[in-house]
C-alpha positions as CSV (number, residue, x, y, z in Angstrom):
1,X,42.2,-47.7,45.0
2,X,39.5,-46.7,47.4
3,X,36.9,-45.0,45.3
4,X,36.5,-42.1,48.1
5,X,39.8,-41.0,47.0
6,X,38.9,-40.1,43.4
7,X,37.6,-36.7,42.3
8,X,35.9,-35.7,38.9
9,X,39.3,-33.3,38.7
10,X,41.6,-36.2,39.0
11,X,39.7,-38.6,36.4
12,X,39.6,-35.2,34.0
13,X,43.1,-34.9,34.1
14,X,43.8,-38.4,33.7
15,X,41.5,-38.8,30.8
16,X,42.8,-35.5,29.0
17,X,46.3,-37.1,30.4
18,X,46.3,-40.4,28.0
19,X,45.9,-42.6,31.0
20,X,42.8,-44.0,30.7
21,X,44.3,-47.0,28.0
22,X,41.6,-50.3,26.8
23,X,43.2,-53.7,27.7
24,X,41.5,-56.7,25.6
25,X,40.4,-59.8,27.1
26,X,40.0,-62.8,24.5
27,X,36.6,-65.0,24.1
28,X,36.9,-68.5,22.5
29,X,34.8,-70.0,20.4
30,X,33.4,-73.2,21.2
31,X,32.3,-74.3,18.0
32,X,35.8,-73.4,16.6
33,X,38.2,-73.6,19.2
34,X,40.0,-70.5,18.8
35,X,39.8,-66.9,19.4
36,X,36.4,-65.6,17.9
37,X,36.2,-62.0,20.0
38,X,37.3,-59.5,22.6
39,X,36.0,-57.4,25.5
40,X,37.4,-54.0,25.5
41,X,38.4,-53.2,28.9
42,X,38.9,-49.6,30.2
43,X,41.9,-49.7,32.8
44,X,43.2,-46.3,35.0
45,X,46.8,-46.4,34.3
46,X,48.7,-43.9,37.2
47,X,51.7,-42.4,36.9
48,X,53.2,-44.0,39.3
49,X,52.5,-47.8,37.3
50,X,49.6,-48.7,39.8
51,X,46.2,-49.2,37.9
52,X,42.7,-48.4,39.0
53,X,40.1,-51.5,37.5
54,X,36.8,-50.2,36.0
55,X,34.6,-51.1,39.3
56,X,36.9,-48.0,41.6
57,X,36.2,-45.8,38.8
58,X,33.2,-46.1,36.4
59,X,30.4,-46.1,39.1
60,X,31.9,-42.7,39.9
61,X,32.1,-41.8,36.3
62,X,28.5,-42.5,36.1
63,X,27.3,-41.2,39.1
64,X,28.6,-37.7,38.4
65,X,27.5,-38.0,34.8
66,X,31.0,-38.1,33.3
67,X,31.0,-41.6,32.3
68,X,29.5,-40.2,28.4
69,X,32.8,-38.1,28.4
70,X,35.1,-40.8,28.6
71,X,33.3,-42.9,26.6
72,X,33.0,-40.4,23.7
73,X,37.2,-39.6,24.4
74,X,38.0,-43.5,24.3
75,X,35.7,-44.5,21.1
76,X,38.6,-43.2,18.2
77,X,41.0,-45.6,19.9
78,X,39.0,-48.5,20.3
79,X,38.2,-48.0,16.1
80,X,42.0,-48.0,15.9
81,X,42.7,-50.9,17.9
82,X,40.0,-52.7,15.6
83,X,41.3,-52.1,12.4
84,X,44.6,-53.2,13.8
85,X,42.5,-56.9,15.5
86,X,40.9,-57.0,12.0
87,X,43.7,-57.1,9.9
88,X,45.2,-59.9,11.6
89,X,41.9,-61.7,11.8
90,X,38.4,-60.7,10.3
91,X,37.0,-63.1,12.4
92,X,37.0,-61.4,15.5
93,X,34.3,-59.0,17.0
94,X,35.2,-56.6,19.2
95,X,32.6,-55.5,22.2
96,X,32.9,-52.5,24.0
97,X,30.4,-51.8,27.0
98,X,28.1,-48.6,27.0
99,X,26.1,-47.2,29.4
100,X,22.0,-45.8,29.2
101,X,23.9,-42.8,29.4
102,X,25.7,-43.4,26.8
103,X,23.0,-44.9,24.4
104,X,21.2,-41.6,24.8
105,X,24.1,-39.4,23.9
106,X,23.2,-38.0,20.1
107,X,27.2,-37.3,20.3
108,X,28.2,-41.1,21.0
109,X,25.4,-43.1,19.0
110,X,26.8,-40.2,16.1
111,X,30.6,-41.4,16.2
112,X,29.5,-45.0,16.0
113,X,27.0,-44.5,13.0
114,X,30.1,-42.1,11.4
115,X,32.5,-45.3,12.0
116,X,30.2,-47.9,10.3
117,X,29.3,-45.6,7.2
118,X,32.7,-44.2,6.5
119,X,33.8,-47.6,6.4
120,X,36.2,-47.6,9.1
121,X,35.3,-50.6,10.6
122,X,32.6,-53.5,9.6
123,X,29.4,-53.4,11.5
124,X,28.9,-56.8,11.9
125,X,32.2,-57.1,13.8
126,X,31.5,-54.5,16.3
127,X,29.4,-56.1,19.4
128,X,27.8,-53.2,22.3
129,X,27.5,-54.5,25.6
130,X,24.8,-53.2,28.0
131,X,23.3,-54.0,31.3
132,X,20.1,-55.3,32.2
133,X,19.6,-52.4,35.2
134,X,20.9,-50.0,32.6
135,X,17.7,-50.7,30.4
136,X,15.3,-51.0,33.2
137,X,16.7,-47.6,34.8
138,X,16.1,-46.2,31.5
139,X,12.6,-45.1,30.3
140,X,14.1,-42.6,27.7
141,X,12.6,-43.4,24.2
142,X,16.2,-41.7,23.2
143,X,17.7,-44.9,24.5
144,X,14.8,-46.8,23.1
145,X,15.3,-45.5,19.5
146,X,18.9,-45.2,19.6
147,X,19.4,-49.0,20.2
148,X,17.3,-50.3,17.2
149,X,19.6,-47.5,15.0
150,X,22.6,-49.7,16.3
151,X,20.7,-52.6,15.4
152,X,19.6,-51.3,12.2
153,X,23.5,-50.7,11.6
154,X,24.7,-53.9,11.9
155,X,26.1,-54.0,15.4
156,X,25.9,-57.3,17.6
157,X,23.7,-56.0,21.3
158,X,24.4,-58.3,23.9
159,X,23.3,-58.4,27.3
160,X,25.8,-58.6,29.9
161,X,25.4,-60.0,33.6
162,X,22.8,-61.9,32.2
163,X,21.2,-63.9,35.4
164,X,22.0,-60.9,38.2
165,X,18.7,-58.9,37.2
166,X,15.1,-59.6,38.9
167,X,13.5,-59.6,34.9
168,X,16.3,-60.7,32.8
169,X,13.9,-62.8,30.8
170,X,11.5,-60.0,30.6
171,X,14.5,-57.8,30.0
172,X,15.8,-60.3,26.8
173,X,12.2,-60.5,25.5
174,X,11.6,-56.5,24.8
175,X,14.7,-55.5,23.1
176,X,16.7,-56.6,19.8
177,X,19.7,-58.5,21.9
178,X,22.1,-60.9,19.5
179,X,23.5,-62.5,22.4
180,X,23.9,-63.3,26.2
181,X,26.4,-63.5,28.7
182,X,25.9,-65.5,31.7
183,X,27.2,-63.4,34.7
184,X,30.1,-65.1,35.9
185,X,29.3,-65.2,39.8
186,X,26.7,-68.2,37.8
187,X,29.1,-69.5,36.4
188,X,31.2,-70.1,39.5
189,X,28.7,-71.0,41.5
190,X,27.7,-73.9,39.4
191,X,30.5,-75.8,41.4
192,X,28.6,-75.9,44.1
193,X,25.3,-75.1,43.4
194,X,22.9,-78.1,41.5
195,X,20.4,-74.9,40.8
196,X,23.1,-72.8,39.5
197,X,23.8,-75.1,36.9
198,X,20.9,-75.8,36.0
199,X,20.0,-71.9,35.6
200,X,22.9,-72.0,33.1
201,X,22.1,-75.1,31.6
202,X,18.6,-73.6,30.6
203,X,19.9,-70.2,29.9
204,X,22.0,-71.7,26.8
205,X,18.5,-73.7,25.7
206,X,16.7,-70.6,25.7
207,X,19.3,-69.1,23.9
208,X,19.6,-71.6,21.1
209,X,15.7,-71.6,20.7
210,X,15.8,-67.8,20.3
211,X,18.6,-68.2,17.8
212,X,21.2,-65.9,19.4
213,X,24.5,-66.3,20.9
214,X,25.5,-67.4,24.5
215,X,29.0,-66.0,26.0
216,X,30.0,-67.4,29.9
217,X,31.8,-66.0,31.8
218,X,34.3,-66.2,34.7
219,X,35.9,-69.4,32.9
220,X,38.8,-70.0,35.5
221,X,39.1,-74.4,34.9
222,X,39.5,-76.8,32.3
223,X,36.3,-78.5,33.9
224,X,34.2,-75.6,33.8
225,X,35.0,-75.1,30.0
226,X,34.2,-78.9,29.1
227,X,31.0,-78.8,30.8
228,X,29.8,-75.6,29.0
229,X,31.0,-77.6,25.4
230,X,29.0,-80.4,26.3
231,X,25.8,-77.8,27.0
232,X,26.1,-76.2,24.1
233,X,27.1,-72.6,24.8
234,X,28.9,-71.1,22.0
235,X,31.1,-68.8,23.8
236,X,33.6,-68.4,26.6
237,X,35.3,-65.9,28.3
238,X,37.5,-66.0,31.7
239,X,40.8,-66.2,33.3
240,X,41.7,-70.0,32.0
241,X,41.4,-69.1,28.4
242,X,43.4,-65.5,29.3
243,X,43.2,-62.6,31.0
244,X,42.7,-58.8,30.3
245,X,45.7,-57.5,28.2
246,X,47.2,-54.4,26.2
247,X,46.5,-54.9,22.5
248,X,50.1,-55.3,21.8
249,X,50.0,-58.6,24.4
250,X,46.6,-59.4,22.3
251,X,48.4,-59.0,19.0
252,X,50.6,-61.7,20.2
253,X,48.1,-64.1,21.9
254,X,46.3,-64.2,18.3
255,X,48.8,-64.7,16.7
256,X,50.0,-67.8,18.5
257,X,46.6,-69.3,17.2
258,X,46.3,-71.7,20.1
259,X,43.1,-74.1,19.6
260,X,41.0,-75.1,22.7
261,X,38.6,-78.2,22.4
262,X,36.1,-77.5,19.9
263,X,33.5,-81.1,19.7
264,X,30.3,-79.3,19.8
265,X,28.9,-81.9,21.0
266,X,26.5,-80.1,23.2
267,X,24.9,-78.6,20.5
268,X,24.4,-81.9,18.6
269,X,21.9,-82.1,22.2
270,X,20.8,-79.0,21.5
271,X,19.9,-80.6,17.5
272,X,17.8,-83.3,18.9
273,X,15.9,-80.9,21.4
274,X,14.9,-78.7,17.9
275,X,13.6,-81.6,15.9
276,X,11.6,-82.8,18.5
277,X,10.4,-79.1,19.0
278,X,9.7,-79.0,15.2
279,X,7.8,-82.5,15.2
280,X,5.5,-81.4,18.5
281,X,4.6,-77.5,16.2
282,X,4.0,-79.7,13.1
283,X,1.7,-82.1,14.7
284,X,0.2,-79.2,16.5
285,X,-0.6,-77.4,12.9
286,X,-2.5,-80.3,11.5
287,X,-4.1,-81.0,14.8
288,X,-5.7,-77.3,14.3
289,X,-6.6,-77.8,10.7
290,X,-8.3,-80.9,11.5
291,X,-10.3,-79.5,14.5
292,X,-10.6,-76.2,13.3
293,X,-9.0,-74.3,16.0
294,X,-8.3,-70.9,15.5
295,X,-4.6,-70.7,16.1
296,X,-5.0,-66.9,15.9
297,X,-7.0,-66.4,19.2
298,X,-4.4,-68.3,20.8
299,X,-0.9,-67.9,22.1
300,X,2.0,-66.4,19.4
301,X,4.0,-69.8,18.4
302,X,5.8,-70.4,15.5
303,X,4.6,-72.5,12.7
304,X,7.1,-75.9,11.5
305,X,9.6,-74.3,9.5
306,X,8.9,-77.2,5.9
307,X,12.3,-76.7,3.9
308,X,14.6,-78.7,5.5
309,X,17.3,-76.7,5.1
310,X,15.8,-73.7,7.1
311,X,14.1,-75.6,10.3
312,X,16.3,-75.3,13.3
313,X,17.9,-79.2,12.4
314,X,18.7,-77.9,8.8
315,X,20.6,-74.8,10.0
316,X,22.8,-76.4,12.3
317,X,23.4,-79.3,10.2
318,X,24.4,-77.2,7.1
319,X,26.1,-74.8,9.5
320,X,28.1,-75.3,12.7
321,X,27.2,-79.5,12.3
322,X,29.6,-79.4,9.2
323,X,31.9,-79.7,12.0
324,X,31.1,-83.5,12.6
325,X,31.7,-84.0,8.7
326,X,32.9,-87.4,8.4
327,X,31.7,-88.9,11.0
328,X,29.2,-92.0,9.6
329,X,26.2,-90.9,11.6
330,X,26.2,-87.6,10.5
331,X,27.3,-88.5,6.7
332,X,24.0,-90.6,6.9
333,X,21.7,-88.2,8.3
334,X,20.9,-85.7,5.2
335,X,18.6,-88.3,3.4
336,X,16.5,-89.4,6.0
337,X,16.3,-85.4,7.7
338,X,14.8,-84.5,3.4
339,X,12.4,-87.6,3.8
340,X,11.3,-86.3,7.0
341,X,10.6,-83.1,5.4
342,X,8.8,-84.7,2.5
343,X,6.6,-87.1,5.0
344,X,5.7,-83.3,6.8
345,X,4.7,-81.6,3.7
346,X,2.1,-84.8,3.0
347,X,0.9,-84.3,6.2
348,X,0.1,-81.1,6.1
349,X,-1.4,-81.4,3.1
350,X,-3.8,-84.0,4.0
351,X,-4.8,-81.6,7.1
352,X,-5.4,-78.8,4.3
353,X,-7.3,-80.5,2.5
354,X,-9.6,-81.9,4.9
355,X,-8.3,-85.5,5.1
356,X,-10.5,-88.3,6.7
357,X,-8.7,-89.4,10.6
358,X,-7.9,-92.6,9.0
359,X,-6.1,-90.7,6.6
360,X,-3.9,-88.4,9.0
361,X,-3.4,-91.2,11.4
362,X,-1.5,-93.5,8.9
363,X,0.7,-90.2,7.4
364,X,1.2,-89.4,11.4
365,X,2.6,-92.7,11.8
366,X,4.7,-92.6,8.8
367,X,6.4,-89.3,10.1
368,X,6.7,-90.9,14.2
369,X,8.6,-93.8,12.6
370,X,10.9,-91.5,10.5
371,X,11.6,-89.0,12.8
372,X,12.7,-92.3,15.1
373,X,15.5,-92.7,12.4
374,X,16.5,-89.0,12.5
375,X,16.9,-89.4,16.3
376,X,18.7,-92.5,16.6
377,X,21.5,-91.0,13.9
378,X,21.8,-88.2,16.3
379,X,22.3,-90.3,19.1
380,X,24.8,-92.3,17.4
381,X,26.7,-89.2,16.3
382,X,26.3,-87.6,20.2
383,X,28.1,-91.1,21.1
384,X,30.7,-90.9,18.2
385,X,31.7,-87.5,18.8
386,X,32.0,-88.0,22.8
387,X,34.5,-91.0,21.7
388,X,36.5,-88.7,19.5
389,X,36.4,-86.0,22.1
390,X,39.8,-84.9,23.8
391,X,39.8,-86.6,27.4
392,X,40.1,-83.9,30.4
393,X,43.9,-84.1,30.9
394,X,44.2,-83.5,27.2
395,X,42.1,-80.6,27.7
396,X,43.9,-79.1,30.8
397,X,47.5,-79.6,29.2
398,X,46.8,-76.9,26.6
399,X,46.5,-74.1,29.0
């Protein structure tokens, strides 16, 4: 529908009509395998059966200031649908895109915050999806302060079109986002573009590191999807795993519970990267102490986190690595990870306390050659789990 054809009476009446309806379009998880969210879609739905997508409609909606209207009208069914989503699986968050408009609208961030306290619906399972530009166009402390009250509420904030913007980075450093999701025109592009997959490939590192989530989108092949398993995104979205549907079509495609790949095996990448990161602050600290550099003066970096269940290595081997239970190089790798730990906490100490070189040198070499060990068990479970992995027809034959 040509979006010269529309007029603010039109939408009006089609919103106070019913025919503005969400459709639901289903992200995997690829640390599970299975469904693990959905976008909320808005679809125009005429009465003569055609539909109008979001792109004819929305920038109108936004340019004539209406788009907080339909927002506001649509919220009380999208709580509806997700108590309905939720009681067939708690596991799924829901994500519904708002605009700055929106975000400043007392009336809007009011029905959310009346949702979340009366209980309606759980916070943590409720994901708001903004724009980059959206943000930037915005210099409204309104939009500022109503986004850390979502926060401070429990909902998910996620950037969407991440890698479109000319400061996404900058964008992603200022405000309280939980995740990312990779536009995806990237995505695409990464079949014929080295740089584009490398963009994408880095996007998901800085991700990790900053410990929040990483949706793609625009997955539309098997290949696509194994490539983003084996680089460690966590999340995937796109016309291969399914499309935009009503919620009574959704209903249905949950509760077929189909399973997708799921070897994480990216991530177990993504583990080395982390404890090599840890080793390189840790030696850092103790190279401060012993020179008396004033790590204060310097550039914000975070300090080696010493319990090894909490440093990045712990986390995902006590979380999302309990995947690879079983497997003899991961079964193995708890002992030496504590003795690591242990051989840190000497170190350290030594530094405090003003040890001699000879002193530091011998407990640095102690923690080089464990660390070694921690490596090659990664290694060997990075090659295990590739050998366990589905092969590519496998994964194709399940869509």
């Amino acid at each position: 529908m040509d979006t010269r054809l529309i007029t603010l009476a039109e939408l009006e009446r089609g919103l106070a009509g019913g025919e503005l309806v969400y459709f639901y379009q289903p992200k995997v998880s690829l640390i599970s395998g299975r469904v693990s969210g959905v976008e909320a879609l808005i679809r125009w739905m005429k009465p003569d059966g055609s539909m109008v997508l979001p792109k004819e409609f929305i920038p109108f909606a936004e340019a004539m200031g209406f788009i907080t209207t339909i927002s506001r009208a649509m919220f009380p069914r999208l709580i509806e649908d997700m108590v309905i989503i939720n009681d067939l699986s708690d596991e799924i968050t829901v994500s519904f895109n708002l605009s700055a408009q929106d975000i400043a609208s007392p009336e809007m961030v009011g029905l959310i915050r009346e949702a979340i306290q009366s209980s309606k619906i759980d916070a943590a399972r409720l994901q708001v999806e903004i724009t980059e530009d959206s943000l930037i166009s915005s210099t409204d402390t309104v939009v500022h302060d109503n986004v850390h009250e979502l926060v401070s509420l429990g909902v998910k904030l996620a950037m969407d079109d991440y890698g479109i913007g000319y400061s996404s980075i900058d964008t992603l450093s200022r405000w309280p986002f939980s995740v990312v999701k990779i536009d995806q025109g990237l995505i695409r592009r990464m079949a014929d573009s080295e740089k584009s997959t490398t963009i994408v490939q880095a996007s998901i590192r800085m991700a990790h590191q900053l410990g929040i989530g990483i949706v793609a989108e625009g997955i539309e092949a098997a290949t696509t999807y194994e490539f983003l398993l084996h680089s460690g995104c966590t999340q995937a979205q796109g016309f291969w795993l399914g499309r935009p549907m009503p919620l009574q079509d959704l209903l249905a495609f949950i509760r077929r519970d189909q399973r997708w790949s799921a070897m994480p095996i990216g991530l177990i990448h993504m583990a080395q990267l982390d404890h090599i990161q840890w080793r390189k602050a840790l030696i850092g600290q103790v190279m401060a102490l012993s020179f008396g550099k004033d790590r204060a003066s310097g550039i914000r970096e975070g300090l080696a986190q010493m319990d090894h269940h909490h440093c990045k290595l712990g986390e995902w081997y006590y979380g999302v690595g309990q995947e690879f239970k079983g497997i003899t190089a991961f079964d193995q790798l708890e002992e030496p990870h504590r003795v690591l730990h242990d051989l840190g906490k000497a170190l350290l100490a030594i530094a405090q306390n003003g040890g001699s070189r000879e002193e530091i040198t011998a407990a640095l070499r102690a923690l080089t050659r464990q660390s070694g060990i921690v490596l090659e068990l990664l290694q060997d479970l990075e090659n295990e789990a590739i050998l366990k992995a589905p092969a590519l027809a496998d994964l194709a034959d399940l869509n």
